[in-house]
C-alpha positions as CSV (number, residue, x, y, z in Angstrom):
1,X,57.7,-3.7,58.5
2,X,59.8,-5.2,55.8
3,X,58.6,-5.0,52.5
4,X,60.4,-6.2,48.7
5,X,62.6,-3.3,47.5
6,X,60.6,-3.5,44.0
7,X,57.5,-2.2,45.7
8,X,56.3,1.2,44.6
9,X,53.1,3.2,44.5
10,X,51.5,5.8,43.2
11,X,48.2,7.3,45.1
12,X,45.5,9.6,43.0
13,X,42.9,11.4,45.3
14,X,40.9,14.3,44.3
15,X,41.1,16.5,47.0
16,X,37.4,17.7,47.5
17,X,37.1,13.6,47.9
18,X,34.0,13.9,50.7
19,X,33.6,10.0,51.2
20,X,37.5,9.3,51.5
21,X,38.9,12.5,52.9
22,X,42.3,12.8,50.3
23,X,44.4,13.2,53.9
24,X,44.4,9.1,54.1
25,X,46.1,9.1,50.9
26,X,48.6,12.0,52.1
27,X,49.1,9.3,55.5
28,X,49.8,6.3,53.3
29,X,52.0,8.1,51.4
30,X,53.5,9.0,54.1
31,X,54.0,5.4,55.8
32,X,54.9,3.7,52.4
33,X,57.8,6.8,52.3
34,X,59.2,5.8,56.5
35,X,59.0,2.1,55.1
36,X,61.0,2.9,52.2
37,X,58.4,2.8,49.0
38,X,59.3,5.0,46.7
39,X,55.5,6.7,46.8
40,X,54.3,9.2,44.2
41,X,51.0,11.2,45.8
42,X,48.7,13.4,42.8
43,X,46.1,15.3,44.5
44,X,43.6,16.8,41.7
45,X,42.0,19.8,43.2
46,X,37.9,20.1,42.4
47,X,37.8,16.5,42.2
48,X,35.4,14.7,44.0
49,X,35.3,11.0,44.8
50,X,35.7,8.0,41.8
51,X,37.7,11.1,39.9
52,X,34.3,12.7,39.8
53,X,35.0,17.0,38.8
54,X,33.0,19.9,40.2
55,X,31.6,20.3,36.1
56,X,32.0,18.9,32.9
57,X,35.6,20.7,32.0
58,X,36.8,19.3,35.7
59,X,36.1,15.7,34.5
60,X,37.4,15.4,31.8
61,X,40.5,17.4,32.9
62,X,40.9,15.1,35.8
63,X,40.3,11.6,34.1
64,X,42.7,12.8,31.7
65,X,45.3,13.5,34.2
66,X,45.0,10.6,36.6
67,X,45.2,8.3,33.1
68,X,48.1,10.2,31.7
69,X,49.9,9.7,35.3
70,X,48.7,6.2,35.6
71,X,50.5,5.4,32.5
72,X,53.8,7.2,33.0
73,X,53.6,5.0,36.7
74,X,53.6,2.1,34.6
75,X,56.3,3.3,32.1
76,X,58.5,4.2,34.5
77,X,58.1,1.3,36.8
78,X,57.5,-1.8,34.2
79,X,58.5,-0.5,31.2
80,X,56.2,0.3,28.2
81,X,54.4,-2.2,27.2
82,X,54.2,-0.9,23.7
83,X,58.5,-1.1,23.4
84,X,58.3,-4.8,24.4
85,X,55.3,-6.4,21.9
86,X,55.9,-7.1,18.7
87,X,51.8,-7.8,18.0
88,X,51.4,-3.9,18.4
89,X,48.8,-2.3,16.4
90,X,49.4,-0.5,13.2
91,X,47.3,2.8,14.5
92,X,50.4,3.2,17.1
């Protein structure tokens, strides 16, 4: 398979994930990687499907962390949005 070179991907599973088992992440990681995507996987241990924690603390400690990941991604791969606007606002 032949894909552009300015494909990347990043892949967020929680890992105790009982309605998609977090393994088909590790597999399409693992694909994208042979094809030559660069491929970032986070697995979030106690972290049940739709970023759903075990308890309270787990939630908020694993939307925190797939948002915080989700936005370097995007830094890193399209540049900060926040560097390139010049209608920013003030509270930045």
């Amino acid at each position: 398979m032949s894909l552009p070179r300015s494909i990347t991907a990043l892949l967020i599973h929680g890992a105790a994930d009982e309605v998609v088992p977090y393994q088909q992440s590790v597999g399409t990681a693992a694909r994208l990687k042979e094809a030559g995507v660069p491929a970032t996987l986070i697995l979030i241990e106690g972290v049940r499907h739709s970023f759903i924690g075990l308890d309270v603390r787990a939630n908020t400690r694993c939307v925190a962390r797939a948002l915080n990941a989700t936005f370097d991604f995007l830094d890193a791969t399209i540049g900060s949005l926040w560097d390139q606007s010049p209608q920013l606002p003030p509270w930045r």
